[in-house]
Phi, psi and omega in degrees: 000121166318095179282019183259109192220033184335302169322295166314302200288358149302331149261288201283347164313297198322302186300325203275329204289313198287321183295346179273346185242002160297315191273333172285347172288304185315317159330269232263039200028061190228119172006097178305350281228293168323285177001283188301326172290319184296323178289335194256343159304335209280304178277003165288121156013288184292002170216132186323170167120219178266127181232140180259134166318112170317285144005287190300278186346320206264343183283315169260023159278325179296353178263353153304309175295324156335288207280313166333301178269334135343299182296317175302314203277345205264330145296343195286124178270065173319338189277325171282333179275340161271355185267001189216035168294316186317312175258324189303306178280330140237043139291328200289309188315271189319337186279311175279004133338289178309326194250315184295311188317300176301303206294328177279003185268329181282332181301280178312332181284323176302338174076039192238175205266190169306312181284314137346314194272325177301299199286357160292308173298317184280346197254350191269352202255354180269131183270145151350291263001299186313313190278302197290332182291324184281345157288292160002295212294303181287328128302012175053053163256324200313308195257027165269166156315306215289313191297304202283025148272318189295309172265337141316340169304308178288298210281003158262241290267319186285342169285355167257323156315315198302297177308336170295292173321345187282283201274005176292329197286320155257016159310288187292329163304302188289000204230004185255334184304152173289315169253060159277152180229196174297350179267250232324322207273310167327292194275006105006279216281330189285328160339304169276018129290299168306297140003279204300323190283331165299326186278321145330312192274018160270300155336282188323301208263318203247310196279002196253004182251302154005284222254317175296320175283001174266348188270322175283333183300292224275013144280349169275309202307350110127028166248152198272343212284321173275005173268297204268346163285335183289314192294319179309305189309318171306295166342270177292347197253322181294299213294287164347303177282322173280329164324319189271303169293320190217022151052029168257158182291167181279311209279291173307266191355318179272314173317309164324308175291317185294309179279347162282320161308335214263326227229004179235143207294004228221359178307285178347294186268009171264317180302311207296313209280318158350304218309298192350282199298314169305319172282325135324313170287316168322320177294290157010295225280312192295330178273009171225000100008283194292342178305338199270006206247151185272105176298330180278008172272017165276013185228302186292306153275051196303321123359253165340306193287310210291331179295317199270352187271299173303292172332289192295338188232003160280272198323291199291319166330305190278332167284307189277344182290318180302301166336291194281347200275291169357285184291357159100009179284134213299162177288345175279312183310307180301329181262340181312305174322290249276313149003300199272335189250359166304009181216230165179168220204214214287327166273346157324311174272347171281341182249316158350296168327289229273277173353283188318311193286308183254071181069338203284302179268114191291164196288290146355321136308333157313282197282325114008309169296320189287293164295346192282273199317316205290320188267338164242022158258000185257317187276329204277306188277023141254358129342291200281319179297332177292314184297308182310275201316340155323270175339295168311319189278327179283335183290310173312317178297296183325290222286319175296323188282333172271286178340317174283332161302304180330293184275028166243026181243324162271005183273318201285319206273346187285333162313316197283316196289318180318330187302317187293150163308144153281139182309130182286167172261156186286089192306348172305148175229176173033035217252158163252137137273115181245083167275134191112089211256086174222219195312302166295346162285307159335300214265314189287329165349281200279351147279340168288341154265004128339310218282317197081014182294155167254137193212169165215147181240125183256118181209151194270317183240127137042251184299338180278008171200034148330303189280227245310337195280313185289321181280008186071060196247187196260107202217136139258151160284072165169211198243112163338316163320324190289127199292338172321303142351260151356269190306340157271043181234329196065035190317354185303309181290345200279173178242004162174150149250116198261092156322110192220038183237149197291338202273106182257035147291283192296312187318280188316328202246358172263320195277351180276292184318300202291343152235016131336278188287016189200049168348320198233024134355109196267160189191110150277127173241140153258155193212175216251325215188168177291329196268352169274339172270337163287354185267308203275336131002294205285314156263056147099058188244131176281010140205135192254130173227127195285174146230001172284318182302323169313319184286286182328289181335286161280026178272309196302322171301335191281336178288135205285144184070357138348120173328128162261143179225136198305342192267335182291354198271312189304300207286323183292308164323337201262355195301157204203165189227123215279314177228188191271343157269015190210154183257133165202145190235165198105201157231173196243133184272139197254133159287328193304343192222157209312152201263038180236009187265343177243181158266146171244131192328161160186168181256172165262334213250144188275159162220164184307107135205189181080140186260177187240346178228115173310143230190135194286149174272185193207112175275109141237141212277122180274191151345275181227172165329126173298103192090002154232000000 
């Protein structure tokens, strides 16, 4: 058997070559990409060693660009491109402009044609896919504002490239006659225009129907093995076919297919079952890329790389940043962009290619290209690193800038508080505390002067303890919570405290304060649900009273012939109606006596009361004791 075997040894050199500088790139967080370019330098001409067939190499790159542009239309988001149209399309536009204008003014300095200076510009002007989703990706932006500009931004530059590919090829035809002029060049591109819009519109009308029911067919049939020859078959079979029938690249064909594939629910797993194989020829593709480039034209053409070094990653930067700032977008949005697009990839070498092969680009542009890529896929993640320690330094700033409002916000109210008079303490003892005086506070009030209990009322407003201000009781003004408060209350001394506000967040932050300073405190809370009753529980409140359960109670004592029980008998016999528009049902919890032997009345429905911020209170004090 014959071992002279080039085609093999050509993959397999190429792969094995790429996965060892693929993976020391990865080490150093750096692109495979490099990896994959550095290998094809290796296996390239221009260096000792093993040289790879050239030919084969240029043959299976082209089927890397197939599955290559296959994968773009099979990803292509209409729906991500339209939700950032407003800046992706015509920033995409101006920013390539902006960066082919430069590439053609370094072009023209070079003494190179018109044309040659267009495939130049253009080729400086197109970003990664590759490079950018995976900066994207490792810092978890791809689903920011920030992402989905960056990729509607590539997907108008790769939709503008896929039309360069298109119209370069009658570009170049019309533009090598010797008497060509502008009517020619004219009807030249409209020929290849009319071509692409019949295969489009053949793709559209026949393939969106097409293409999908042979993937559903050949997907009932459950086998993956005739699932993934089929996505190939579409792939290479769309390129093939538009190349031969309507003399459009293998590159549109395959972008078509992919995006007429991109629109069937089987899209997904047609990218999964694909990817292996797709991703291999890609490697290929980069390795055979890197076969072409001259390493000494970093010495010899030291000049030249460094203008074209700049160009891709000063010029076009410095363009989209101006761009996204236009449109009013923050300076984090604006350097992410400008970031993302600081370097160029794959359609860059896909046109490279083209140019060279059809004349347009000397080969000294080529290898220009080559270095421009290789050195600013080499610079973008530390770029992206400059870009983090920005970000990082502004949060920080931020974050110091906040801490400082706080504490000259807490300097001002601890000033402030110093200014005020202290709250007197309460000559009251053995006193009951009722915080909150709204519905349920009213009705317990007024049995505790029935009662003759001596009491004090903590309430946030005012107005809700009008009726005690004539009778002189005893009220502060603000929130039980506050220890100031507390402490003007004599919570030491009291003989129980009764919580009566609807909230059992502040409920929960009163019954914590208050036994802070009084451990064997008796503390009735009402609460609303089971789950408000383990909160105000957990901090130390001794008996909790629901009152939609208070109501079931006595509803249930009130039914005739019914168990009777002394205490429910107790609660039903005692209802009473707090105001004349409102129901409330239970008993009144007697403090004189353990605050755990009765029940206390409560309601369902919430009231105003309870402050929500802590606030210095307003102590008024009576004559004498409330009820003697």
């Amino acid at each position: 058997m014959p071992h002279h075997t080039p085609l093999i040894s050509t993959i397999v050199v190429g792969l094995v070559l790429a996965f060892a500088l693929g993976a020391v790139a990865h080490r150093f967080r750096l692109s495979p990409l490099i990896g994959y370019l550095l290998a094809g330098v290796l296996a390239g001409p221009f260096t000792p060693g093993y040289v790879a067939d050239q030919g084969l190499a240029n043959q299976l790159a082209e089927i890397g660009v197939i599955l290559l542009m296959f994968g773009v239309g099979l990803h292509f988001s209409l729906k991500d491109l339209l939700s950032v149209k407003a800046i992706a399309i015509p920033g995409a536009m101006v920013q390539i402009a902006s960066a082919t204008a430069l590439g053609m003014g370094l072009a023209w300095l070079m003494g190179w044609s018109i044309g040659g200076g267009l495939v130049f510009g253009l080729a400086l002007s197109v970003a990664s896919t590759v490079v950018l989703l995976r900066a994207l990706q490792e810092r978890r932006l791809v689903e920011t504002e920030r992402g989905h500009i960056a990729v509607g931004w590539l997907i108008v530059e790769d939709l503008a490239m896929v039309l360069t590919l298109v119209l370069l090829p009658a570009f170049a035809e019309a533009t090598s006659s010797a008497s060509a002029d502008i009517e020619s060049i004219v009807i030249s591109l409209g020929i290849t225009l009319g071509k692409v819009v019949a295969f489009v519109a053949i793709m559209l009308i026949v393939g969106r129907r097409v293409i999908p029911w042979i993937l559903h067919y050949v997907a009932h049939t459950g086998s993956r093995e005739l699932f993934r020859l089929a996505v190939l078959a579409i792939a290479l079979g769309a390129a093939f076919g538009a190349a031969e029938l309507f003399g459009v690249s293998f590159a549109l064909g395959a972008f078509f297919a992919g995006m007429v594939l991109s629109e069937s629910e089987l899209s997904h797993q047609a990218a999964s079952e694909t990817l292996p194989l797709r991703d291999a020829f890609a490697v290929l593709f980069f390795v055979s890329v890197g076969m072409l480039f001259d390493p000494m034209i970093l010495i010899n053409e030291f000049g030249p790389v460094l203008a074209t070094f700049l160009i891709i990653v000063v010029g076009k930067s410095l363009a989209a940043f101006a761009i996204v700032r236009l449109f009013r977008h923050p300076n984090s949005t604006a350097l992410t962009i400008a970031a993302s697009l600081a370097q160029i990839g794959e359609f860059s070498f896909i046109l490279a290619g083209l140019g060279v092969d059809l004349q347009l680009l000397p080969e000294q542009g080529r290898d220009l290209i080559l270095a421009g890529a290789i050195l600013s896929i080499l610079v973008n993640p530390f770029l992206f690193t400059l870009l983090d320690r920005w970000f990082t330094r502004r949060e920080t700033a931020k974050a110091e800038a906040i801490a400082a409002e706080k504490e000259a916000a807490a300097a001002e109210k601890a000033a402030a508080a110093a200014a005020r008079e202290p709250l007197p303490i309460t000559p009251l003892t053995d006193h009951v505390i009722l915080v909150g005086h709204g519905r349920v506070g009213k009705f317990i009030s007024r049995k505790l002067v029935s009662s003759g209990t001596p009491f004090l009322v903590i309430e946030m407003d005012k107005n809700q303890v009008s009726d005690l201000h004539k009778d002189d009781h005893s009220i502060i003004i603000g929130n039980a919570a506050d220890p100031e408060i507390a402490a003007a209350a004599n919570v030491k001394a009291a003989r129980c405290l009764l919580v009566a506000i609807p909230d059992a967040f502040e409920s929960g932050q009163v019954v914590e304060q208050a036994r802070g300073i009084s451990p064997n405190l008796p503390i009735i809370v009402r609460v609303h649900s089971s789950a408000q009753e383990e909160h105000v529980e957990k901090y130390g409140a001794t008996k909790v009273v629901m009152g939609e359960q208070e109501i079931a109670w006595a509803m249930f004592a009130s039914v005739p012939d019914a168990p009777r029980d002394p205490v429910l008998s107790s609660v039903a016999e005692a209802g009473e109606i707090a105001d004349d528009d409102q129901d409330e049902s239970g008993s009144e919890h007697d403090c004189t006596e353990e605050p755990s032997t009765h029940g206390l009345r409560s309601e369902t429905r919430s009231d105003q009361t309870g402050g929500s911020a802590p606030e210095q209170g307003t102590l008024h004090q009576p004559a004498s004791e409330p009820g003697r």
